[in-house]
Backbone bond lengths (Angstrom), bond angles and torsions (degrees), N, CA, C in turn:
res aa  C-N    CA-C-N  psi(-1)  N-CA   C-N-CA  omega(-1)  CA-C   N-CA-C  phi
1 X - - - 1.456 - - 1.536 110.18 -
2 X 1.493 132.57 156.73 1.046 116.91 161.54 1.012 130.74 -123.42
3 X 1.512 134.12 -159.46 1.836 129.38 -140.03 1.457 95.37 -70.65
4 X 1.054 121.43 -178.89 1.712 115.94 174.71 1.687 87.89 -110.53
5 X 1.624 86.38 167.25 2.087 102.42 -146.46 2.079 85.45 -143.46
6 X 1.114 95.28 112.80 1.243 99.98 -164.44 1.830 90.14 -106.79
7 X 1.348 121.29 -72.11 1.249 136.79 164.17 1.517 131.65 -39.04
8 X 1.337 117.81 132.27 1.447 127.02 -171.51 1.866 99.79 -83.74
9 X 1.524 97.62 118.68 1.512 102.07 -170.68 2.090 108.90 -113.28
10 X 1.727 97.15 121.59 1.757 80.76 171.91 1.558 110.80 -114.31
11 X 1.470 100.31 146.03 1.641 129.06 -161.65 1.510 91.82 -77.63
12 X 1.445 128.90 125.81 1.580 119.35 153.23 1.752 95.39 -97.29
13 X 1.214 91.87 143.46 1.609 103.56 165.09 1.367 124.38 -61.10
14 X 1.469 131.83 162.85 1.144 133.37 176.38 1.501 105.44 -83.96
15 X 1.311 131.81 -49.38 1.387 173.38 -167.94 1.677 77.66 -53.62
16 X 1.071 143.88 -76.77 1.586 126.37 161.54 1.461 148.48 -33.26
17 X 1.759 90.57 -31.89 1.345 107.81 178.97 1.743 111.76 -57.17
18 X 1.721 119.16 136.13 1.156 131.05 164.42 1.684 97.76 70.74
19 X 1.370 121.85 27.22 1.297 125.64 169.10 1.656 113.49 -75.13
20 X 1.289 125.19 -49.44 1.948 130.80 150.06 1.437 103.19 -37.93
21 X 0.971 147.91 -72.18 1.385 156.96 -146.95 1.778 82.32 -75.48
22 X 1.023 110.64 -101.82 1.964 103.37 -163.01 1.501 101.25 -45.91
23 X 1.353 156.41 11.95 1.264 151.82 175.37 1.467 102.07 -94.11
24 X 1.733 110.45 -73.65 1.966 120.12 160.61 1.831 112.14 -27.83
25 X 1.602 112.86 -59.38 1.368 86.74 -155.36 1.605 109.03 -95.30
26 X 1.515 117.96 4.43 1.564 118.23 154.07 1.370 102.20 -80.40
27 X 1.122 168.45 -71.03 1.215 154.94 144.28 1.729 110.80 4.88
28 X 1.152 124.51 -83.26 1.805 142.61 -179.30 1.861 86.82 -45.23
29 X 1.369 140.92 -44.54 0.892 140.39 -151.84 1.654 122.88 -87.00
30 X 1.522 92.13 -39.47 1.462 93.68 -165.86 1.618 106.23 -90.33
31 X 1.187 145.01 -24.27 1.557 140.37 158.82 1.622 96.95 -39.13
32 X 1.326 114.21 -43.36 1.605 129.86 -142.24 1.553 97.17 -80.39
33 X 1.472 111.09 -54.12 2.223 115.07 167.16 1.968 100.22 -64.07
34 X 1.282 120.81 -24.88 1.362 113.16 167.53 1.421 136.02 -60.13
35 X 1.580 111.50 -30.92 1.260 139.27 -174.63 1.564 101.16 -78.39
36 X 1.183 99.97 -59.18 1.837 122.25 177.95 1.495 100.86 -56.83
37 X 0.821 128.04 -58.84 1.517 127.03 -174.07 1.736 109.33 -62.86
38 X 1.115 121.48 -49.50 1.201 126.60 -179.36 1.795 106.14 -60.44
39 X 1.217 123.57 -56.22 1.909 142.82 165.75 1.521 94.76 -39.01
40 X 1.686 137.77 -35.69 1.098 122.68 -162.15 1.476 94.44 -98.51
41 X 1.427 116.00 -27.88 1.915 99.39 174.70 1.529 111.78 92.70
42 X 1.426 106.02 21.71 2.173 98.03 -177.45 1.729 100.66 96.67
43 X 1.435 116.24 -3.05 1.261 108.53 -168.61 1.469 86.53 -100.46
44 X 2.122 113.50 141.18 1.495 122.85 176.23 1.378 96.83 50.32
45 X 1.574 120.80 53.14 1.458 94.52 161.25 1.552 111.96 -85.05
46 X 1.319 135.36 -14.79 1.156 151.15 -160.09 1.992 83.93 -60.59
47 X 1.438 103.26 -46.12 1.503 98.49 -167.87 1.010 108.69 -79.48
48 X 1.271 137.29 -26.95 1.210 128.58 -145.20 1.756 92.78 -95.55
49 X 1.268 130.99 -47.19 1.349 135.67 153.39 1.468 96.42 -15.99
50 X 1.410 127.67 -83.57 1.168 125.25 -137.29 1.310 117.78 -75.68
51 X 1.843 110.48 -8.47 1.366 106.14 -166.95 1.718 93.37 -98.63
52 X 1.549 103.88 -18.64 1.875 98.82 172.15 1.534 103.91 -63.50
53 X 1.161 111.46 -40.84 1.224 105.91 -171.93 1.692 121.22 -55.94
54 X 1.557 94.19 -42.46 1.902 107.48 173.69 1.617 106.79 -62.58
55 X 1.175 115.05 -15.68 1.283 103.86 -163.63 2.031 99.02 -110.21
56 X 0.864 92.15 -28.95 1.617 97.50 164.01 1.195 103.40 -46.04
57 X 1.349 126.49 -72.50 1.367 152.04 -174.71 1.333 121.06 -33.92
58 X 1.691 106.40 -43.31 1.327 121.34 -152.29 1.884 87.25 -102.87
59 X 1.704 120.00 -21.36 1.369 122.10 151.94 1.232 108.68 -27.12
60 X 1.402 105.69 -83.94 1.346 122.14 -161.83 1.280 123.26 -74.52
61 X 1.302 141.22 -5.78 1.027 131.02 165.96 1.257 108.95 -93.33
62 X 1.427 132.24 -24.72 2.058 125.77 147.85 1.495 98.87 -32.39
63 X 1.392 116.65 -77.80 1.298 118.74 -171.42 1.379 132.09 -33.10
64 X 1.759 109.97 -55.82 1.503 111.33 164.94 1.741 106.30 -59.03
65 X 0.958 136.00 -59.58 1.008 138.65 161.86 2.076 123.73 -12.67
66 X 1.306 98.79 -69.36 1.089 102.19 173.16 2.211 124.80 -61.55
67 X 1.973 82.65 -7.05 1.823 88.49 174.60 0.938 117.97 -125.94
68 X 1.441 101.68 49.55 1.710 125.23 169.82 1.976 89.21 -85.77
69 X 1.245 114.48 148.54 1.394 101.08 151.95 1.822 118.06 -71.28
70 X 1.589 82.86 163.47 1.872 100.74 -163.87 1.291 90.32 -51.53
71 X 1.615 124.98 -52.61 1.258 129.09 171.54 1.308 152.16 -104.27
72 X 1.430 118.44 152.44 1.674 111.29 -171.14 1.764 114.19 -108.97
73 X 1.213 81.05 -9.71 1.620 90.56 177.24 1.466 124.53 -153.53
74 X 1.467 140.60 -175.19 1.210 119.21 -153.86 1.379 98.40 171.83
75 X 1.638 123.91 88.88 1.761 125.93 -148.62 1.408 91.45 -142.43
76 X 2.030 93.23 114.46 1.327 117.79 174.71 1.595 112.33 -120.60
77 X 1.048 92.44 -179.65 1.686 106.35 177.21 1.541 105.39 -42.71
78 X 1.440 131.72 -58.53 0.872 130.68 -145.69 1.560 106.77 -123.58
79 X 1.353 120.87 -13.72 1.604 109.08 -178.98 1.904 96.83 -145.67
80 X 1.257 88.90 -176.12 1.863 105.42 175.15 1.271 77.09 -146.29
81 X 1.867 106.25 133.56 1.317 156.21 127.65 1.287 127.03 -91.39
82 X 1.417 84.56 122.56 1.683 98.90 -179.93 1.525 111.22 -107.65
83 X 1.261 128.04 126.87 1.434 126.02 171.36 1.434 129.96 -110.47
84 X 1.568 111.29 160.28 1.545 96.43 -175.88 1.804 86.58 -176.02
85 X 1.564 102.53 156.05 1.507 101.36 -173.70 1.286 120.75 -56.54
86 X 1.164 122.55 -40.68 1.426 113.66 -162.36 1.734 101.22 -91.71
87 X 1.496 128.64 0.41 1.565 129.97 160.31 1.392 115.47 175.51
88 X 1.790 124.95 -117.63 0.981 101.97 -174.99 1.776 99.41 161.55
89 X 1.270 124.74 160.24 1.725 106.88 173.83 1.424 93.89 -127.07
90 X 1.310 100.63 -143.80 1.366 114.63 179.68 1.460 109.13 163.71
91 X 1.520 100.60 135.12 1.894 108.07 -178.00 1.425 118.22 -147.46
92 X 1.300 109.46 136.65 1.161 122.83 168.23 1.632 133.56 -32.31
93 X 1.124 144.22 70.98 1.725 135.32 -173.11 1.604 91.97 -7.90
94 X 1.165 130.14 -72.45 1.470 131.42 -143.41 1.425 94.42 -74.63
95 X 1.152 125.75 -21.94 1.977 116.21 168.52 1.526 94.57 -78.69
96 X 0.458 133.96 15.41 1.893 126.63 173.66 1.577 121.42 -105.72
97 X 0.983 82.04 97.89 1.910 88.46 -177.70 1.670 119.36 -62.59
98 X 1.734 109.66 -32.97 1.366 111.22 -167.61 1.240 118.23 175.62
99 X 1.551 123.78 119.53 1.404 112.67 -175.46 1.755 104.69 -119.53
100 X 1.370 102.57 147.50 1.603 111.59 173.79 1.476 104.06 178.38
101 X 1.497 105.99 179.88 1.750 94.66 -175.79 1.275 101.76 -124.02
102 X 1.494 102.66 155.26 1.383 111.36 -157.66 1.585 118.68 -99.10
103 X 0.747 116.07 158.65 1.782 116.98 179.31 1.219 112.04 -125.10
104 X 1.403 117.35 -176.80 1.613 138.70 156.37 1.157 117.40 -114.19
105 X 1.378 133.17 166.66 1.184 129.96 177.77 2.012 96.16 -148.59
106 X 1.361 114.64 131.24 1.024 133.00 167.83 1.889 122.89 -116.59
107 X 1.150 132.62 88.87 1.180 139.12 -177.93 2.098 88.48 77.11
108 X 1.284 99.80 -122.84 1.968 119.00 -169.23 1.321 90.60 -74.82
109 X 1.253 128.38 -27.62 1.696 106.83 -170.71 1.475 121.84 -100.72
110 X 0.942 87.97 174.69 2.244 94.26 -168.78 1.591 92.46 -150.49
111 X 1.591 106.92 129.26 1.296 85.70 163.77 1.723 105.66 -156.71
112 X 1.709 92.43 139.10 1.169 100.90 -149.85 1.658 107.97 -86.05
113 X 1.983 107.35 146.10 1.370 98.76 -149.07 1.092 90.06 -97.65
114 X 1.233 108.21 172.00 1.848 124.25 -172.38 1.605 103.07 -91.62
115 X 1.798 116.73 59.37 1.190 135.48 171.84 1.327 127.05 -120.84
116 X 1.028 135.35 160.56 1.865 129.43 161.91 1.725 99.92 -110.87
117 X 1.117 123.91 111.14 1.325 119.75 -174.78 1.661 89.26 -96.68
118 X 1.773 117.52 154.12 1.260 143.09 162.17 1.419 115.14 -135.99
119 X 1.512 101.71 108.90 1.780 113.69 157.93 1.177 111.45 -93.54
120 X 1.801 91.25 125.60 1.804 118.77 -171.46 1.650 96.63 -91.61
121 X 1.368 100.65 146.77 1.896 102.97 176.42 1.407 89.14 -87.35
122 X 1.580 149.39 -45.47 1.025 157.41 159.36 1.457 148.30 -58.12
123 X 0.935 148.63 21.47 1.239 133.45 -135.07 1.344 132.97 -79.62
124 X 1.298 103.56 13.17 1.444 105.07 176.42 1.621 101.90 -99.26
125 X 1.033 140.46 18.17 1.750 146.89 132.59 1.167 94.02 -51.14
126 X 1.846 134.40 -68.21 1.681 94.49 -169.96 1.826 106.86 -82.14
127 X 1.388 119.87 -55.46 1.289 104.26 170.13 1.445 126.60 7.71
128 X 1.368 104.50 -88.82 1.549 122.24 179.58 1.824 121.37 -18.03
129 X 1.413 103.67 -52.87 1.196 127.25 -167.64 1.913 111.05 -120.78
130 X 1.099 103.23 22.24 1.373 95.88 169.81 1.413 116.50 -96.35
131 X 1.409 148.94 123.09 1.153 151.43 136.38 1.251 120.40 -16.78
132 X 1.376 141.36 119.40 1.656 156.05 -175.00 1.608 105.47 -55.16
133 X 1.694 113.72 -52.93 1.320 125.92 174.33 1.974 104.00 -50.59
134 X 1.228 101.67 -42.96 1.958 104.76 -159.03 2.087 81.26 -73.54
135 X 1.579 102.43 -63.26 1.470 94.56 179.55 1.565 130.59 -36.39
136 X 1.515 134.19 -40.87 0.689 113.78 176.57 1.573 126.22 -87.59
137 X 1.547 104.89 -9.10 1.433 93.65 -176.91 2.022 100.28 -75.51
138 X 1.039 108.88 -33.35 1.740 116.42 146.97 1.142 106.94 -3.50
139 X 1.136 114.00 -96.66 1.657 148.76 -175.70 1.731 105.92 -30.44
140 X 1.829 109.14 -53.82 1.236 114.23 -170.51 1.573 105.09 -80.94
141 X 1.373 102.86 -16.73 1.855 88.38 -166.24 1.257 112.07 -85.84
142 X 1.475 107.58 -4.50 1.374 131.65 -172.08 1.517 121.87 -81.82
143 X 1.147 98.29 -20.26 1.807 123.13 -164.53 1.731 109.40 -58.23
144 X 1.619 98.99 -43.31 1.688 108.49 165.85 1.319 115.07 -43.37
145 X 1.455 108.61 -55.22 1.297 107.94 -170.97 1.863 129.43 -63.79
146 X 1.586 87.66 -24.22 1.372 84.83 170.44 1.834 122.46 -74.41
147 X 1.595 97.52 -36.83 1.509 108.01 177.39 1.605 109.31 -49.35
148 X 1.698 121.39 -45.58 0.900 119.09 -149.95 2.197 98.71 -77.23
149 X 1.372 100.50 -30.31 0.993 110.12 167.10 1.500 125.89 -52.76
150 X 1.196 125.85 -44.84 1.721 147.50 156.98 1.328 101.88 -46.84
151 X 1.400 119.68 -49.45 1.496 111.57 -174.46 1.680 118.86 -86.61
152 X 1.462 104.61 2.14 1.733 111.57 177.03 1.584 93.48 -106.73
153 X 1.281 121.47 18.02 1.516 108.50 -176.05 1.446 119.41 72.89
154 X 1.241 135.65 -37.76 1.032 160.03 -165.28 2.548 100.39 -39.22
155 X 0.930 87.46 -51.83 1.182 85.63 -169.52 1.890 96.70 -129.79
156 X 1.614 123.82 135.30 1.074 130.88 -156.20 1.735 112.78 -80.00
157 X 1.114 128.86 -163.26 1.742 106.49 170.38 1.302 113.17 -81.17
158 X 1.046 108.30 -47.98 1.486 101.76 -170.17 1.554 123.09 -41.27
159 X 1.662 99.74 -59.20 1.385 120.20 151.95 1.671 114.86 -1.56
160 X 1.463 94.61 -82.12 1.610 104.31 162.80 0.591 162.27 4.60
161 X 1.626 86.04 -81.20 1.905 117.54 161.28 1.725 106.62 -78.45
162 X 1.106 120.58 -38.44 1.122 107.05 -154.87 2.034 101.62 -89.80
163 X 1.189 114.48 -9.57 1.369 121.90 157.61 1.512 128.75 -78.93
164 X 1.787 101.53 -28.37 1.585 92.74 165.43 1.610 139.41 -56.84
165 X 1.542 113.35 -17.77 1.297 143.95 -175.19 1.415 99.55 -123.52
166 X 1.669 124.83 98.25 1.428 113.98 178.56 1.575 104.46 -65.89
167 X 1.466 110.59 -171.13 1.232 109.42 168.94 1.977 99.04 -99.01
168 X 1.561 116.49 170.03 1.807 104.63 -144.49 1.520 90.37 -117.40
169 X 2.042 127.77 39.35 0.860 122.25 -143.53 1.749 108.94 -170.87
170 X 1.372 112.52 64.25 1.802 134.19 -154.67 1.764 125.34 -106.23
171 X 1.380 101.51 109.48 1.536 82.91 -164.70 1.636 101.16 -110.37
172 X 1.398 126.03 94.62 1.015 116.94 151.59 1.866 134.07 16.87
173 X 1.768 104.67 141.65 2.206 82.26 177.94 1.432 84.34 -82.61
174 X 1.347 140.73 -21.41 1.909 126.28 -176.48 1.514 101.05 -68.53
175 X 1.182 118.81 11.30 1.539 118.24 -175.81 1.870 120.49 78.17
176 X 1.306 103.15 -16.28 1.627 102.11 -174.51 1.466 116.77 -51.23
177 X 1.265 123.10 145.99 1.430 120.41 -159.24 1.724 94.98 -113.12
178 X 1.395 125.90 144.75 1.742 125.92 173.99 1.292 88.41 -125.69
179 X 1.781 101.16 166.32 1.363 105.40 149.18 1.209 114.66 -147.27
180 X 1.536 134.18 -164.31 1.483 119.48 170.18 1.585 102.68 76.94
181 X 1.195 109.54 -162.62 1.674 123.39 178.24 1.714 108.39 -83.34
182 X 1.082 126.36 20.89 1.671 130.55 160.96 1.751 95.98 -103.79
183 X 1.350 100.76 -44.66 1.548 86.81 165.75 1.387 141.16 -50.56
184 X 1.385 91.91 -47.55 1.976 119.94 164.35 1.485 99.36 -44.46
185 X 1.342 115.66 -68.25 1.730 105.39 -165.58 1.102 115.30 -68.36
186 X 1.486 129.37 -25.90 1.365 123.15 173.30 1.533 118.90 -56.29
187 X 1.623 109.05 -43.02 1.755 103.48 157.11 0.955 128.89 -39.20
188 X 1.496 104.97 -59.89 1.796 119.04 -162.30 1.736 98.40 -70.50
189 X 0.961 118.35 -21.36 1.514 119.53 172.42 1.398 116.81 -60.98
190 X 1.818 110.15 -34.22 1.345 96.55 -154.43 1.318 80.48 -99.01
191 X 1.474 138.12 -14.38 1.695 128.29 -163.21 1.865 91.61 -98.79
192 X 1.272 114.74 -1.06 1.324 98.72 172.45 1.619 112.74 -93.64
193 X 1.371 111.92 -7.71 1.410 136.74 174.91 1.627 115.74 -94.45
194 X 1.052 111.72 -29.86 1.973 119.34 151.90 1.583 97.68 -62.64
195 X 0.905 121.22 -78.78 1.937 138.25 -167.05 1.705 100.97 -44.49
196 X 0.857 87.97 -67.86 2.088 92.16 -170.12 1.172 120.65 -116.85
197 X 1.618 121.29 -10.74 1.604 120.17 176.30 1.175 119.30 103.10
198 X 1.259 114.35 -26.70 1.596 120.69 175.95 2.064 109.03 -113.63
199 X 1.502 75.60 155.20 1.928 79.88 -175.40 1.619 108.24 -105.59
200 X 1.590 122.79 8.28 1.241 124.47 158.43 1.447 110.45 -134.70
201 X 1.241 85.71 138.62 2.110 78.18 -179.68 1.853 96.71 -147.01
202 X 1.313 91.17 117.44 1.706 115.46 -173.05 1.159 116.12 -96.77
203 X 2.108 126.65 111.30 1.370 125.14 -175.30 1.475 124.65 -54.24
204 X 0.968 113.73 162.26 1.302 93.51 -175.04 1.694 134.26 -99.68
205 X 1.482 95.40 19.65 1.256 129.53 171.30 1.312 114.81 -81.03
206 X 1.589 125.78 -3.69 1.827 138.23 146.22 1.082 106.18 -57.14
207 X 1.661 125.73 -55.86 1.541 128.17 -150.17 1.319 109.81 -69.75
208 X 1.129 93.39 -178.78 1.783 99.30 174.67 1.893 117.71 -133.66
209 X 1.615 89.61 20.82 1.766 99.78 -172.67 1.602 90.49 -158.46
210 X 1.447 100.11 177.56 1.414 123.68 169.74 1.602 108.42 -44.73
211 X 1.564 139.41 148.31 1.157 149.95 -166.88 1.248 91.81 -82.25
212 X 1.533 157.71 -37.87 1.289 173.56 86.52 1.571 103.33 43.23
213 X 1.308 112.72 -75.52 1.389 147.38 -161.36 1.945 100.66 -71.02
214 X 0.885 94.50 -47.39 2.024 115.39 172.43 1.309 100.26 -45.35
215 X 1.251 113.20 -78.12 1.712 140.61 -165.86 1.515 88.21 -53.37
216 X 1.424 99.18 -62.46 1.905 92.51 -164.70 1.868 107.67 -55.87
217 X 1.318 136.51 -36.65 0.917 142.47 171.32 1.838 98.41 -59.83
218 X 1.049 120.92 -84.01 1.690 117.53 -166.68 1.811 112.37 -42.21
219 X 1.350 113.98 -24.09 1.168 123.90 174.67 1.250 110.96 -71.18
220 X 1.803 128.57 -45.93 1.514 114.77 156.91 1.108 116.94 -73.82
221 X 1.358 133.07 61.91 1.295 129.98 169.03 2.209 105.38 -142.74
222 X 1.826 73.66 -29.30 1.853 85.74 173.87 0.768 117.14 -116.88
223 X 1.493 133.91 24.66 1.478 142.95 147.27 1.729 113.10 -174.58
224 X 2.190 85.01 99.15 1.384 110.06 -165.39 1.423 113.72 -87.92
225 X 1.298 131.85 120.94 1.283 97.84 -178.26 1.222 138.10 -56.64
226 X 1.171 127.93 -150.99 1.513 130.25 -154.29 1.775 90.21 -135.37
């Protein structure tokens, strides 16, 4: 069981971390290969291009960075929120059947993926309220996981292919009917629950600790002591 969790706790992502810092010194940088380039006179311009260019780069990815939301998560008494720019879900502890991260196993080895998997007793709690835009980027971030699955044998080609594109047309076991790309995730939910056991599985580029350390935290939140 774990510690008891009295307090409402929010997750900053890692995936933010040092986003100011690479934004400042591609910014601080690139006037700075401009100055240098101009002092050299046409001489190494080949380089001097390329390091504006790295540093352009290294601009903008602070920037995307810095428009991640502050948070990725959001753990109260009574639910887990998950956040992210383009939306977000949210679930009940008591719809949660089980959190841990999932692996593969090929012959002696197992190896555990850099995920937090969650099996929902429900799933039309996120269904219901998921956004098509949040679903499909869902769908795409998910796509690894199926490959990686293809490459443990685990699921055949066809399989594959014919899971990369759900079908756009999902009926719930409460009977609720989706369509469109809420339909899509309701598949990929249940074949991510054939594959690894869980019907959400979160990179670990949300967290803000070890994938280990995550689980052990969400676990005092879904079984508090007494």
């Amino acid at each position: 069981m774990g510690d008891t969790v009295q307090e409402t706790q929010h997750i900053a992502p890692m995936s933010r971390h040092n986003g100011l810092a690479l934004m400042l010194a591609g910014l601080v940088l690139m006037p700075l290969i401009l100055v240098i380039g101009y002092w050299l006179d046409g001489r190494a311009q080949l380089v001097v291009v390329f390091l504006f260019l790295a540093c352009m780069i290294m601009a903008i990815l602070g920037a995307l960075k810095l428009h991640e939301p502050h948070y990725s998560f959001s753990l109260s008494r009574e639910h887990l929120h998950f956040h992210h720019k383009i939306g977000g879900w949210s679930l009940h502890w008591r719809n949660i059947f089980r959190i841990g991260q999932p692996n593969l196993t090929r012959g002696i080895d197992q190896v555990d993926l850099p995920y937090v998997g969650i099996k929902i007793r429900d799933i039309d709690e996120i269904l219901s309220f998921m956004t098509p835009r949040l679903a499909v980027h869902i769908l795409t971030e998910q796509r690894p996981l199926l490959a990686l699955a293809r490459r443990y044998g685990v699921i055949e080609r066809h399989q594959f292919h014919d899971w990369l594109i759900e079908d756009d047309h999902f009926c719930s076991a409460n009977g609720h009917h989706y369509s469109g790309a809420i339909a899509m995730l309701g598949h990929r939910m249940c074949h991510m629950r054939e594959l690894y056991g869980y019907d959400l599985l979160i990179h670990e580029s949300s967290l803000d600790r070890e994938t280990s350390e995550f689980i052990r935290l969400l676990r005092g939140y879904l079984y508090p002591a007494e």
